[in-house]
PyMOL Python script that loads the backbone (N, CA, C, O; Angstrom):
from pymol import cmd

cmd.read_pdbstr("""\
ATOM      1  N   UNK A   1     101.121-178.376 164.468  1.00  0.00           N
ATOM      2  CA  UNK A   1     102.432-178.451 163.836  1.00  0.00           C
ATOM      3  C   UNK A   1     103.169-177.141 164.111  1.00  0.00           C
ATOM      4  O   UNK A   1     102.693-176.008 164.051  1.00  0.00           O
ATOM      5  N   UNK A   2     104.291-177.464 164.393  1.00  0.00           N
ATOM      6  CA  UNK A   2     105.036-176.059 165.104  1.00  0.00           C
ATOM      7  C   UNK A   2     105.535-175.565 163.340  1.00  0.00           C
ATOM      8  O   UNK A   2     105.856-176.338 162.437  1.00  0.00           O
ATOM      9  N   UNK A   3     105.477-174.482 163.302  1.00  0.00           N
ATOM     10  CA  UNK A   3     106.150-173.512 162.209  1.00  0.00           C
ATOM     11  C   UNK A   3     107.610-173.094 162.462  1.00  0.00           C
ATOM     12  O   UNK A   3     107.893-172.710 163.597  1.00  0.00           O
ATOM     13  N   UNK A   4     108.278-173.120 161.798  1.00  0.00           N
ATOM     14  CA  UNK A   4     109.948-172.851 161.689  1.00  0.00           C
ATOM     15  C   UNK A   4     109.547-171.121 161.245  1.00  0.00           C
ATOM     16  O   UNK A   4     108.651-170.533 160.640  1.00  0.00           O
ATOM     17  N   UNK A   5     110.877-170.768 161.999  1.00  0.00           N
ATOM     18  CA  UNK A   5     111.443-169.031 161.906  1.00  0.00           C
ATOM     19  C   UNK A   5     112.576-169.306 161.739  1.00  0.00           C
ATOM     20  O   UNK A   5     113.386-170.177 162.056  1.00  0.00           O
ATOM     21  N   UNK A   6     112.498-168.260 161.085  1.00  0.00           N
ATOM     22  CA  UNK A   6     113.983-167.860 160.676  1.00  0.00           C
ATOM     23  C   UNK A   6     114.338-167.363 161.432  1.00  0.00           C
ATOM     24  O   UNK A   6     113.743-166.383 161.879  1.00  0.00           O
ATOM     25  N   UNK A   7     115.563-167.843 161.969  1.00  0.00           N
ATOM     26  CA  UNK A   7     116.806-166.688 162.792  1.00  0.00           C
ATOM     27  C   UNK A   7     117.394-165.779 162.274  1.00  0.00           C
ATOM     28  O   UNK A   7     117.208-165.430 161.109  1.00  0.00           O
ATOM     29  N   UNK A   8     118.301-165.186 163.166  1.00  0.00           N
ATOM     30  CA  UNK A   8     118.986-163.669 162.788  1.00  0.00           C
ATOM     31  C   UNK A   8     120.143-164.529 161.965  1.00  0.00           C
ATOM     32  O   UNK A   8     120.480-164.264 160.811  1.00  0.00           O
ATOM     33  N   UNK A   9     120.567-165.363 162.584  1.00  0.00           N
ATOM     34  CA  UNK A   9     122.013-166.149 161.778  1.00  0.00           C
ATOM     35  C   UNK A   9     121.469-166.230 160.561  1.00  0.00           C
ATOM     36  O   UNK A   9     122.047-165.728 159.596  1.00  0.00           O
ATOM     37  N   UNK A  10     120.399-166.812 160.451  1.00  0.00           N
ATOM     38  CA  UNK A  10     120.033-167.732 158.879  1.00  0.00           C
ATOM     39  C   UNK A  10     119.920-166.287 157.935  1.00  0.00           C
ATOM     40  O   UNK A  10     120.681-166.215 156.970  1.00  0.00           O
ATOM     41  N   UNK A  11     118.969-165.124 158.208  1.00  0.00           N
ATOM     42  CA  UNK A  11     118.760-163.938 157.590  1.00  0.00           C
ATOM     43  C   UNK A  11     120.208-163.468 157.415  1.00  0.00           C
ATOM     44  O   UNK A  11     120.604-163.364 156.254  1.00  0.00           O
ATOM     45  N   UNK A  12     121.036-163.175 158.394  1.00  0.00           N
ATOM     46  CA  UNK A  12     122.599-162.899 158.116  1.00  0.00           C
ATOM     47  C   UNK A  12     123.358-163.828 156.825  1.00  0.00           C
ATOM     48  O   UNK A  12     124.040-163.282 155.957  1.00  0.00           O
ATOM     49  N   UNK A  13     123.174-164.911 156.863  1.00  0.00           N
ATOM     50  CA  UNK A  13     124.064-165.715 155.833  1.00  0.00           C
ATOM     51  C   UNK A  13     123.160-165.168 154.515  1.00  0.00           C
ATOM     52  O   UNK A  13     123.830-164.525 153.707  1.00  0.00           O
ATOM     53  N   UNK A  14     121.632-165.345 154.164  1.00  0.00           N
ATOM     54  CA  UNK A  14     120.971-165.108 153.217  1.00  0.00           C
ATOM     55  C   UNK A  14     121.568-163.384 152.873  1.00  0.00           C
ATOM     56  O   UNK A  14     121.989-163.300 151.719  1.00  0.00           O
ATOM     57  N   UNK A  15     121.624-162.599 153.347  1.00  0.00           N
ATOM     58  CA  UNK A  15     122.006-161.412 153.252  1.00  0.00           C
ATOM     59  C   UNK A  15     123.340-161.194 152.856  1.00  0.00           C
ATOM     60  O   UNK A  15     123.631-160.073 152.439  1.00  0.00           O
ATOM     61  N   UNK A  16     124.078-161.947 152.907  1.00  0.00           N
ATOM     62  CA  UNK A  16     125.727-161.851 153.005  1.00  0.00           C
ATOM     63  C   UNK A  16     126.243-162.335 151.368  1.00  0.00           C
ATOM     64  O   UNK A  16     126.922-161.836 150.471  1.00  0.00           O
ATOM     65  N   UNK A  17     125.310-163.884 151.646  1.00  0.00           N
ATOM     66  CA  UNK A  17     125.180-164.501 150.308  1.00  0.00           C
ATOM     67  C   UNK A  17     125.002-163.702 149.121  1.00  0.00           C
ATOM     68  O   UNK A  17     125.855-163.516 148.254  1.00  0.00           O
ATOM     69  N   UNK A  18     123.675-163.184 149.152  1.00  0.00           N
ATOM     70  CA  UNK A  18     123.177-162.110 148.294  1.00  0.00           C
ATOM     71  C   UNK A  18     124.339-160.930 147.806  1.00  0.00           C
ATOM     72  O   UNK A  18     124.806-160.839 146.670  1.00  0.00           O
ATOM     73  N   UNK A  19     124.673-160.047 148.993  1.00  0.00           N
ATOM     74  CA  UNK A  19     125.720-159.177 148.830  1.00  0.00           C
ATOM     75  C   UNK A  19     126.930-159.673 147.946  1.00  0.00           C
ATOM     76  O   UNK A  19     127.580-158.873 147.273  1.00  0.00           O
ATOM     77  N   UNK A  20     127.299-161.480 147.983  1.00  0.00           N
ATOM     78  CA  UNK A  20     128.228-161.688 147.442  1.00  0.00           C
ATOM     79  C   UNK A  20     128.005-161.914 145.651  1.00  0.00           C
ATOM     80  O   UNK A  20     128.892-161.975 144.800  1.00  0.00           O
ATOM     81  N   UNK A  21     126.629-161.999 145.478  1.00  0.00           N
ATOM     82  CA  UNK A  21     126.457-162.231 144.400  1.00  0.00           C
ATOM     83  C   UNK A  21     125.833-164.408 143.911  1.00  0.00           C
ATOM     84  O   UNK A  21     125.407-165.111 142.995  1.00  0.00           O
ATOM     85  N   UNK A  22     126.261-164.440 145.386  1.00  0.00           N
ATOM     86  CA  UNK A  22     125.545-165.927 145.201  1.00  0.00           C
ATOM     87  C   UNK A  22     124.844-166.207 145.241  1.00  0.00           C
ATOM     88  O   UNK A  22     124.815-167.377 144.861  1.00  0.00           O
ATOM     89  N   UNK A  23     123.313-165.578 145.734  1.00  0.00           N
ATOM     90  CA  UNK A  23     121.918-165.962 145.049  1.00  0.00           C
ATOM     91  C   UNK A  23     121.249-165.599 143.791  1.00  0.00           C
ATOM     92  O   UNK A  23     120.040-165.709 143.588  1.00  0.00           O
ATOM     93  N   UNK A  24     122.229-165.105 142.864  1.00  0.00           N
ATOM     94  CA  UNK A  24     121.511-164.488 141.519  1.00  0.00           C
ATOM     95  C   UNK A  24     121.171-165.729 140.711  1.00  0.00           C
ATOM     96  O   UNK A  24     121.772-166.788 140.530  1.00  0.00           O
ATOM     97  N   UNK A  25     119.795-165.162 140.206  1.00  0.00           N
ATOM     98  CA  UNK A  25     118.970-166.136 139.583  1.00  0.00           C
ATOM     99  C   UNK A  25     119.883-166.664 138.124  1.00  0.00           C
ATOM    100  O   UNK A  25     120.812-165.977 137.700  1.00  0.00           O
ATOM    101  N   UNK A  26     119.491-167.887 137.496  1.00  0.00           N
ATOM    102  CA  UNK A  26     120.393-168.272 136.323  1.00  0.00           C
ATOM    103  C   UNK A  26     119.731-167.701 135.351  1.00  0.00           C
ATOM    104  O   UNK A  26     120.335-167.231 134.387  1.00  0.00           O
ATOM    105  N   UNK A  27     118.151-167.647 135.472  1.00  0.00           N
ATOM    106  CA  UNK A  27     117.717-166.649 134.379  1.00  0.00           C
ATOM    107  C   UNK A  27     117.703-165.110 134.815  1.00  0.00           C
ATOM    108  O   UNK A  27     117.646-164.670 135.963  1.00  0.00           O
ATOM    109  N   UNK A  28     117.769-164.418 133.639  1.00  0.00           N
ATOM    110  CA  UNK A  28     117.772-162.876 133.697  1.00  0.00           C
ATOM    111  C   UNK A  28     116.376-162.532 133.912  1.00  0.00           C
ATOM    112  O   UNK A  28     115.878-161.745 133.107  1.00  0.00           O
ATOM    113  N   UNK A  29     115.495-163.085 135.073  1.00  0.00           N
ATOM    114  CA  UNK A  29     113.709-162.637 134.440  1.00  0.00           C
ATOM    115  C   UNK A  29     113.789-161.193 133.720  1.00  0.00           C
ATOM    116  O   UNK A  29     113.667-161.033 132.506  1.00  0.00           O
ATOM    117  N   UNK A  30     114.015-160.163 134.669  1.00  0.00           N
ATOM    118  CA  UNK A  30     114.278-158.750 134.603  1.00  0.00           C
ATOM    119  C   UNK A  30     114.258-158.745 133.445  1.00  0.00           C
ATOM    120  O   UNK A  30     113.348-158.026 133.032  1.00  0.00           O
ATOM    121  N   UNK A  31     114.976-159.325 132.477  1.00  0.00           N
ATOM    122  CA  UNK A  31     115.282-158.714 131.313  1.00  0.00           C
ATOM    123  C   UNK A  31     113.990-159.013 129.989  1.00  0.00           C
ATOM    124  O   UNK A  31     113.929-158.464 128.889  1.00  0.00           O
ATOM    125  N   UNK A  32     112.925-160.213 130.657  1.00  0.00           N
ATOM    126  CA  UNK A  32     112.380-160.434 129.620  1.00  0.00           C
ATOM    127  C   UNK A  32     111.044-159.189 129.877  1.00  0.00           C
ATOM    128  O   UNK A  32     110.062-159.254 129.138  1.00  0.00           O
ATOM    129  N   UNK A  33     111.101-158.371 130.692  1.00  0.00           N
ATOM    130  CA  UNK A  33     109.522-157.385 130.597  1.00  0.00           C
ATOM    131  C   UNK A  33     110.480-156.157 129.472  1.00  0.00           C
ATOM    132  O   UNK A  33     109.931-155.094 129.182  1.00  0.00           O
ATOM    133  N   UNK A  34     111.429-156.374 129.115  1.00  0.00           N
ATOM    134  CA  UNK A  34     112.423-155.315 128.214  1.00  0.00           C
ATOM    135  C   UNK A  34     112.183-155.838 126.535  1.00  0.00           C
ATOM    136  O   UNK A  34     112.308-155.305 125.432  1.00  0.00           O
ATOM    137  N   UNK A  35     111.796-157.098 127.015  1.00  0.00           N
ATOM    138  CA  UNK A  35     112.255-157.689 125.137  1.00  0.00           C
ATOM    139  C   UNK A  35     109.724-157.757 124.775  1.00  0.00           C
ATOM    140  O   UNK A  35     108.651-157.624 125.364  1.00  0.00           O
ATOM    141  N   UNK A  36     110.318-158.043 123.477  1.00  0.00           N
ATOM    142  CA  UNK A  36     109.099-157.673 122.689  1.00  0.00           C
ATOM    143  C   UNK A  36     108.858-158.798 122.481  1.00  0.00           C
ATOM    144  O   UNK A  36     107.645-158.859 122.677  1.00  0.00           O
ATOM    145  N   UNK A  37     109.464-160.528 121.991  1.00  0.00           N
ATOM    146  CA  UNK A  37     109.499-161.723 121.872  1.00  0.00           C
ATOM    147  C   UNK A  37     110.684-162.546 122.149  1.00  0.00           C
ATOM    148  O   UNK A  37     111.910-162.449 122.198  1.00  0.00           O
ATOM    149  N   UNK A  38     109.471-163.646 122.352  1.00  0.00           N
ATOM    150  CA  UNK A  38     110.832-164.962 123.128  1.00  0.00           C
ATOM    151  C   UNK A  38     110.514-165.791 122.141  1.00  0.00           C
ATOM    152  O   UNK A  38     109.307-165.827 121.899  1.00  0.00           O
ATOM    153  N   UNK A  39     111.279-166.554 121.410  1.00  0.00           N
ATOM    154  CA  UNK A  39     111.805-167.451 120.892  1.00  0.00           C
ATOM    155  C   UNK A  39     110.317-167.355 119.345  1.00  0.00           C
ATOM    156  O   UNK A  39     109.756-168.244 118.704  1.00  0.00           O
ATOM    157  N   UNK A  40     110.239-166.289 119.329  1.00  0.00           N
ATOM    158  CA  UNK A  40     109.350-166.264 118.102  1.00  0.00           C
ATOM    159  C   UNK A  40     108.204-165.560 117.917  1.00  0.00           C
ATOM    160  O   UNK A  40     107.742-164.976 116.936  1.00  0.00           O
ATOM    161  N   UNK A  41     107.710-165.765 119.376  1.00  0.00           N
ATOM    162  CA  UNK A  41     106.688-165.435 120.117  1.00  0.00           C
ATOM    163  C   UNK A  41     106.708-164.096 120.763  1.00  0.00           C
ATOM    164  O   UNK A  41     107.503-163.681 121.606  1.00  0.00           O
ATOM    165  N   UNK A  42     105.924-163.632 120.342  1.00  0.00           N
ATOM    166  CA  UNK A  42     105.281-162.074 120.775  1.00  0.00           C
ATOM    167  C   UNK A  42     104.725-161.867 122.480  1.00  0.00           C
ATOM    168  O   UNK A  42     103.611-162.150 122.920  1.00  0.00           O
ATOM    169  N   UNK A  43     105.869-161.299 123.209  1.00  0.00           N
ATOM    170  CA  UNK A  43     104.906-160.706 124.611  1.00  0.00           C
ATOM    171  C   UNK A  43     104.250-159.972 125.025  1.00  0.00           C
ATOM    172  O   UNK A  43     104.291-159.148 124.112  1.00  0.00           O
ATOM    173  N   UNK A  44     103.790-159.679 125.540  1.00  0.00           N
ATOM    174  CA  UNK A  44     102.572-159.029 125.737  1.00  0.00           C
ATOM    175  C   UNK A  44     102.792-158.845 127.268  1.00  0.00           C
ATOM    176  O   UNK A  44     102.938-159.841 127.976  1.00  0.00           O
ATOM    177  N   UNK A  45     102.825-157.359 127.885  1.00  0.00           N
ATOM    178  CA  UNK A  45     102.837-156.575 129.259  1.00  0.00           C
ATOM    179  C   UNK A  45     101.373-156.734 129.582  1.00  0.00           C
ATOM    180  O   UNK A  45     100.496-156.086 129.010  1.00  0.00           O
ATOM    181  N   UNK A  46     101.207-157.401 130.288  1.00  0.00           N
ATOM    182  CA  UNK A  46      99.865-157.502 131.081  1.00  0.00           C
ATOM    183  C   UNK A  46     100.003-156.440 133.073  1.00  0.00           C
ATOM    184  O   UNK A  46     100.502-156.920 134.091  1.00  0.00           O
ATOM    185  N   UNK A  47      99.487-155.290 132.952  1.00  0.00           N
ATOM    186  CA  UNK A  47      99.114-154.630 134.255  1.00  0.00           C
ATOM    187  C   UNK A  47      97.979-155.449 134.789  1.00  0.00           C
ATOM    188  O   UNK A  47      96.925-155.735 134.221  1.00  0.00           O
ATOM    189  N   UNK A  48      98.471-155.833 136.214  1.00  0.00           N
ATOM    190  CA  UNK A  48      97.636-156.530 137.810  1.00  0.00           C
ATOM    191  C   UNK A  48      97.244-155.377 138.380  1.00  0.00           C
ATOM    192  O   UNK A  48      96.166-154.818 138.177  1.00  0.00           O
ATOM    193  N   UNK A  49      98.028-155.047 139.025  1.00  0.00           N
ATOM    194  CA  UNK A  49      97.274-154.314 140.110  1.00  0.00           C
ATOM    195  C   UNK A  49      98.857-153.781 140.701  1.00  0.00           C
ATOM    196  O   UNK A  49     100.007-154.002 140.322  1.00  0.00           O
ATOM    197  N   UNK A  50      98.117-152.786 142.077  1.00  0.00           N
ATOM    198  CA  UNK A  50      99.218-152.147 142.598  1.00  0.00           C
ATOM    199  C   UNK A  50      99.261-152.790 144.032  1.00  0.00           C
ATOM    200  O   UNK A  50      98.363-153.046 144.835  1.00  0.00           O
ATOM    201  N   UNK A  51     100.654-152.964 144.069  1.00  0.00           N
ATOM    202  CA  UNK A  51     100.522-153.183 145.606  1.00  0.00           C
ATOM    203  C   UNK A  51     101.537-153.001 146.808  1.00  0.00           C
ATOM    204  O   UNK A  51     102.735-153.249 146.674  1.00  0.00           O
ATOM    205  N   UNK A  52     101.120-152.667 147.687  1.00  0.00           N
ATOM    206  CA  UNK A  52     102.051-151.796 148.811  1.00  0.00           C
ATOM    207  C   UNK A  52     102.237-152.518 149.937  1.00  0.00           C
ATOM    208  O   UNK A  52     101.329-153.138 150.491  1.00  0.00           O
ATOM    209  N   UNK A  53     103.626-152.466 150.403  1.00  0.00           N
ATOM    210  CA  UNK A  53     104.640-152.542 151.227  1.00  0.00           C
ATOM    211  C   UNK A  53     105.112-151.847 151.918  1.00  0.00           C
ATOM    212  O   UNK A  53     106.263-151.415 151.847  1.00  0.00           O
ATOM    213  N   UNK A  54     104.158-151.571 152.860  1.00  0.00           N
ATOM    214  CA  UNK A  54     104.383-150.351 154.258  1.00  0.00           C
ATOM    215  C   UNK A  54     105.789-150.741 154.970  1.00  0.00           C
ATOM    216  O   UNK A  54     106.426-149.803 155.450  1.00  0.00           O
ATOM    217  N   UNK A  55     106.203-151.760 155.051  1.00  0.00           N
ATOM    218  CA  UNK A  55     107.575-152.363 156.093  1.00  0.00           C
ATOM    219  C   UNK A  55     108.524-152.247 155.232  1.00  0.00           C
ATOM    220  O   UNK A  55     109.608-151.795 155.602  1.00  0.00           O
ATOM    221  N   UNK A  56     108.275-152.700 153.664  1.00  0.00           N
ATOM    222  CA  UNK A  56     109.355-152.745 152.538  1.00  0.00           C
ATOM    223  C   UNK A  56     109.940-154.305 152.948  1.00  0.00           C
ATOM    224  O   UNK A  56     111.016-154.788 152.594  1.00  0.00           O
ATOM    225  N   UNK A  57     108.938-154.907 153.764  1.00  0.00           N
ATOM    226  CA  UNK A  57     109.637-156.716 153.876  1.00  0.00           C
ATOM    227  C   UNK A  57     108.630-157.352 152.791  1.00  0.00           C
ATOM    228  O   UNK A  57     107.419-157.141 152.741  1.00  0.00           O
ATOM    229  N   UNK A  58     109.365-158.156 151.953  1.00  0.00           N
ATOM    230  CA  UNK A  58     108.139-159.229 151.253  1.00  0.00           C
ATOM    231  C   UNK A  58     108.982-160.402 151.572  1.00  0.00           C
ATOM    232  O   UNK A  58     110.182-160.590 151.771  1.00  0.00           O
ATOM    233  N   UNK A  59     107.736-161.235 151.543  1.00  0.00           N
ATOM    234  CA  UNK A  59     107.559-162.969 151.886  1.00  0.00           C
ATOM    235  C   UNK A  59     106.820-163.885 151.146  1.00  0.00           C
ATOM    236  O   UNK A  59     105.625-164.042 151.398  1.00  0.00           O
ATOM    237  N   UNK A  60     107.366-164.497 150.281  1.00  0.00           N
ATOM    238  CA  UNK A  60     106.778-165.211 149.115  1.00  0.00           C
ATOM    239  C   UNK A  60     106.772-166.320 149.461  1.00  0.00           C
ATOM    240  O   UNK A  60     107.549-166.511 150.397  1.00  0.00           O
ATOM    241  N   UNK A  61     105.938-167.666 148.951  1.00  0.00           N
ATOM    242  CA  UNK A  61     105.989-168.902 149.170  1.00  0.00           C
ATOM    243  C   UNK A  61     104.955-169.424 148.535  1.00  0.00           C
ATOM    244  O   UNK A  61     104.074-168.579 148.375  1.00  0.00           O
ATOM    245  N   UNK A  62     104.631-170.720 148.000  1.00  0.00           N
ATOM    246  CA  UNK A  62     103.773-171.791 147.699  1.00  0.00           C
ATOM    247  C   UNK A  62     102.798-172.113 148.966  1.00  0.00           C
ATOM    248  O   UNK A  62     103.237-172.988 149.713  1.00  0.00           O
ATOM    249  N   UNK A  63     101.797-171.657 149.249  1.00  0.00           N
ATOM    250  CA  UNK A  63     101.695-172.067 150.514  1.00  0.00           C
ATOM    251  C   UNK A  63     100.689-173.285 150.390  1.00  0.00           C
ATOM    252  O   UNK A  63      99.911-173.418 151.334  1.00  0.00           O
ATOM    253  N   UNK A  64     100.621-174.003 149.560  1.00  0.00           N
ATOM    254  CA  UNK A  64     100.057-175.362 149.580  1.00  0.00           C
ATOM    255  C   UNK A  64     101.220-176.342 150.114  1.00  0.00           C
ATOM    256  O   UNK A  64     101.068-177.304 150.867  1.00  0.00           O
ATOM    257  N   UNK A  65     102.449-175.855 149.528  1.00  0.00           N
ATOM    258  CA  UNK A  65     103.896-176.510 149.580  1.00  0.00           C
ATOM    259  C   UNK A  65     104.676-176.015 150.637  1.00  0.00           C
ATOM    260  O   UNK A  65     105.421-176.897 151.063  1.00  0.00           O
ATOM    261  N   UNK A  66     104.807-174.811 151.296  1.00  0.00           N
ATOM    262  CA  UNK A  66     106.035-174.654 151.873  1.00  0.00           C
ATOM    263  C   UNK A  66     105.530-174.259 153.233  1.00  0.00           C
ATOM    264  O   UNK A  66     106.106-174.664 154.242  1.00  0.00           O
ATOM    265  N   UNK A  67     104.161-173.252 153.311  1.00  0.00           N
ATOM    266  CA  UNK A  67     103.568-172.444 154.757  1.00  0.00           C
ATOM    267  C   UNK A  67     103.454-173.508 155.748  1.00  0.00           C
ATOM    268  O   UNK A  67     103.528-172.932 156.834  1.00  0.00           O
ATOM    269  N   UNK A  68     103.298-174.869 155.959  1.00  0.00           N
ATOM    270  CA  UNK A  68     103.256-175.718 156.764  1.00  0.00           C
ATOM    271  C   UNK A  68     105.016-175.903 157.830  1.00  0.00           C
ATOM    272  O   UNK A  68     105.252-175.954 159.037  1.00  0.00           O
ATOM    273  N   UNK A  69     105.735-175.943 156.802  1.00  0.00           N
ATOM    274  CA  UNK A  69     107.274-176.087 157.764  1.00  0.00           C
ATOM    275  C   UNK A  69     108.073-175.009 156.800  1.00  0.00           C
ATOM    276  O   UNK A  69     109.296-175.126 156.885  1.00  0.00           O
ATOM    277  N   UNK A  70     107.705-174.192 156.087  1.00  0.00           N
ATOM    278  CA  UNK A  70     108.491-173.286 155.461  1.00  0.00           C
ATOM    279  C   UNK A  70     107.987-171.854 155.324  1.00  0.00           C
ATOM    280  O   UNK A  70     107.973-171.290 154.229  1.00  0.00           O
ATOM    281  N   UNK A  71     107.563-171.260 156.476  1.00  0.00           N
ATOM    282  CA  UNK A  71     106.721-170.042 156.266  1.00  0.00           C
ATOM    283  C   UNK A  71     107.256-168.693 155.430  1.00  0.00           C
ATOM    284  O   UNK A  71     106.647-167.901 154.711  1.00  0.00           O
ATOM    285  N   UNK A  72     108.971-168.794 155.927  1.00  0.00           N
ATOM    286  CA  UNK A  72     109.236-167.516 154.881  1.00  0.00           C
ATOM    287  C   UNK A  72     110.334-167.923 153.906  1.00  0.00           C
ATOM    288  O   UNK A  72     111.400-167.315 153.813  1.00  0.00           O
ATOM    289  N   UNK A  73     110.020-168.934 153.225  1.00  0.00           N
ATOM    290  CA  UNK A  73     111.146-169.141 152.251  1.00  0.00           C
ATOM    291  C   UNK A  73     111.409-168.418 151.277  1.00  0.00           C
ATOM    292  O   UNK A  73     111.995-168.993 150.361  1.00  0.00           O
ATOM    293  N   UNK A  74     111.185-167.355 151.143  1.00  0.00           N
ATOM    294  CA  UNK A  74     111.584-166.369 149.613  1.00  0.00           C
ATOM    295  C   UNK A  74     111.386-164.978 150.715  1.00  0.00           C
ATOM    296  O   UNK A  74     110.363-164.640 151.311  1.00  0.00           O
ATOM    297  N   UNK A  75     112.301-164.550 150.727  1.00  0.00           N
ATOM    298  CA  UNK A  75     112.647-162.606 151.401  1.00  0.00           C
ATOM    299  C   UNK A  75     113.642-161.950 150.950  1.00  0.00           C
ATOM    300  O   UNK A  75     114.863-162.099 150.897  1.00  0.00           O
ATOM    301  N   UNK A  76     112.510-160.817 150.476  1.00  0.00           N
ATOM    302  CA  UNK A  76     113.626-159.700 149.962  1.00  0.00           C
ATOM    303  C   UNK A  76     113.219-158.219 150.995  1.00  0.00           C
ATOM    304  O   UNK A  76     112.400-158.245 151.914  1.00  0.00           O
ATOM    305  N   UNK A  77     113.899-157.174 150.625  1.00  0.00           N
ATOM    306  CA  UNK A  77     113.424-156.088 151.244  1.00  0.00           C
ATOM    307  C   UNK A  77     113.508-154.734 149.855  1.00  0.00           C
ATOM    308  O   UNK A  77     114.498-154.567 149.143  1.00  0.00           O
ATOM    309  N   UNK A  78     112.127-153.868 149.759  1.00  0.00           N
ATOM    310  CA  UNK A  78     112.476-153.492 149.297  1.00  0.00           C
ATOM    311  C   UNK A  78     112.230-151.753 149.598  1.00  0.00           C
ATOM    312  O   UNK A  78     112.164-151.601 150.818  1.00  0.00           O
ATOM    313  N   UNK A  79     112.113-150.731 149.034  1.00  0.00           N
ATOM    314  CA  UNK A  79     111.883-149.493 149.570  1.00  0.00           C
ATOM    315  C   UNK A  79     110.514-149.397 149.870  1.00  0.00           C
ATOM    316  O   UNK A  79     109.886-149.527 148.820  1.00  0.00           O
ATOM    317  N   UNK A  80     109.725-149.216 150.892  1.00  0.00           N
ATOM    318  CA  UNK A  80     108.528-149.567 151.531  1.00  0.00           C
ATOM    319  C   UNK A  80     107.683-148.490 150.620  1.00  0.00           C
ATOM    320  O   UNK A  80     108.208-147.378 150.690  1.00  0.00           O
ATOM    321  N   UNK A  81     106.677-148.516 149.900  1.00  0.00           N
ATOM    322  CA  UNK A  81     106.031-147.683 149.329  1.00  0.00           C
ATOM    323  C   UNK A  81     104.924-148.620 148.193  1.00  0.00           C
ATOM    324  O   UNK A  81     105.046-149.843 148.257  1.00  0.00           O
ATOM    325  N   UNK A  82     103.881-148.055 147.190  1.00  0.00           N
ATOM    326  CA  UNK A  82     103.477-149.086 146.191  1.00  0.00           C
ATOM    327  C   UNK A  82     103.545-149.116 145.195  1.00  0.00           C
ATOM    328  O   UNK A  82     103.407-147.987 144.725  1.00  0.00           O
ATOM    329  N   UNK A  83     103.821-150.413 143.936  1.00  0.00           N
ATOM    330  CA  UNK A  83     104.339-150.783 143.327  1.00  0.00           C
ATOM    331  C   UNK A  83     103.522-151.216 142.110  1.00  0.00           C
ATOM    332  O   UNK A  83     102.443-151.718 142.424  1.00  0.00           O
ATOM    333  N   UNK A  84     103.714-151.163 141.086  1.00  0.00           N
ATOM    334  CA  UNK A  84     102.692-151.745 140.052  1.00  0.00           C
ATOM    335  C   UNK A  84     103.143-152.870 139.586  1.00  0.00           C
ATOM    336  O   UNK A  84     104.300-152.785 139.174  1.00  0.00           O
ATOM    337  N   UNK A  85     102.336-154.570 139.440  1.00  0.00           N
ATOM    338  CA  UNK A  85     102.700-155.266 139.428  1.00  0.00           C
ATOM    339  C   UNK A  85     101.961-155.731 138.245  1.00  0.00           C
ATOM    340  O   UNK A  85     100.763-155.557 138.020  1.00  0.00           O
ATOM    341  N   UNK A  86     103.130-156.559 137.261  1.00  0.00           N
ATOM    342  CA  UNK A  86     102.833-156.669 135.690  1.00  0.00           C
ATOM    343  C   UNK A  86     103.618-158.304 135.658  1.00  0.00           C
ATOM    344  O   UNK A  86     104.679-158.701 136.141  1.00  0.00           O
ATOM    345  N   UNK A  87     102.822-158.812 135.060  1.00  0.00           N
ATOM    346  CA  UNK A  87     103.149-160.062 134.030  1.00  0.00           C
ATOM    347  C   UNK A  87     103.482-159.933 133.061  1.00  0.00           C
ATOM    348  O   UNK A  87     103.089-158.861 132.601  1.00  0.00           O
ATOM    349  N   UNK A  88     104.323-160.752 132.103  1.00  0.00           N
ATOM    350  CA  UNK A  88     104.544-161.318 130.805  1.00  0.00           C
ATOM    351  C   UNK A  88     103.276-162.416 130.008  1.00  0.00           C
ATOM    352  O   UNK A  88     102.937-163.282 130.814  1.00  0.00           O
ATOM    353  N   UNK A  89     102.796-162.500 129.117  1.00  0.00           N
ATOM    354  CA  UNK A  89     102.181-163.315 128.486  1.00  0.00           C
ATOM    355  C   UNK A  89     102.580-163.204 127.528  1.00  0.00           C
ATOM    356  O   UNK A  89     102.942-162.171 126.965  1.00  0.00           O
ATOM    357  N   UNK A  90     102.591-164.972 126.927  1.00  0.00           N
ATOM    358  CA  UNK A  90     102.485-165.182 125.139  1.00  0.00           C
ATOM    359  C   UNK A  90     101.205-165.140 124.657  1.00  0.00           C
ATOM    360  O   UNK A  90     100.994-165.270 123.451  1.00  0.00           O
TER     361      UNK A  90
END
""", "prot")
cmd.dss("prot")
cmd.show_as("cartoon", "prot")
cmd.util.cbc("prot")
cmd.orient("prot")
């Protein structure tokens, strides 16, 4: 099965988009590692682990669902260095 890439066009529109403000998420995630409870319920900061981004490219995906004809459907870029990565729990 051939795998789809992304082109420079498609990364250009995703980039442009973004800049315009048209891919912002409808929820605020960001804002819930700030709050103490959601809807009653007490959260709890759970620390993973650290993890690093030598290129500063990340590539997210389902890959039960998408790595077959969708290899990089979620890209951001961010300052290449490592990062501590934390969950929310109720």
């Amino acid at each position: 099965m051939e795998q789809s890439k992304l082109t420079s066009e498609w990364i250009q529109t995703f980039n442009r988009l973004g800049s315009e403000g048209k891919l912002k998420p409808t929820v605020p995630y960001h804002d819930l590692f700030d709050r103490k409870e959601l809807k009653g319920f007490p959260l709890h900061t759970l620390p993973m682990w650290t993890v690093t981004f030598p290129t500063g490219h990340i590539t997210c995906c389902d890959p039960l669902v998408t790595l077959p004809n969708k290899p990089d459907t979620y890209i951001r870029t961010v300052e290449p260095g490592t990062y501590l990565l934390e969950t929310k729990i109720i």
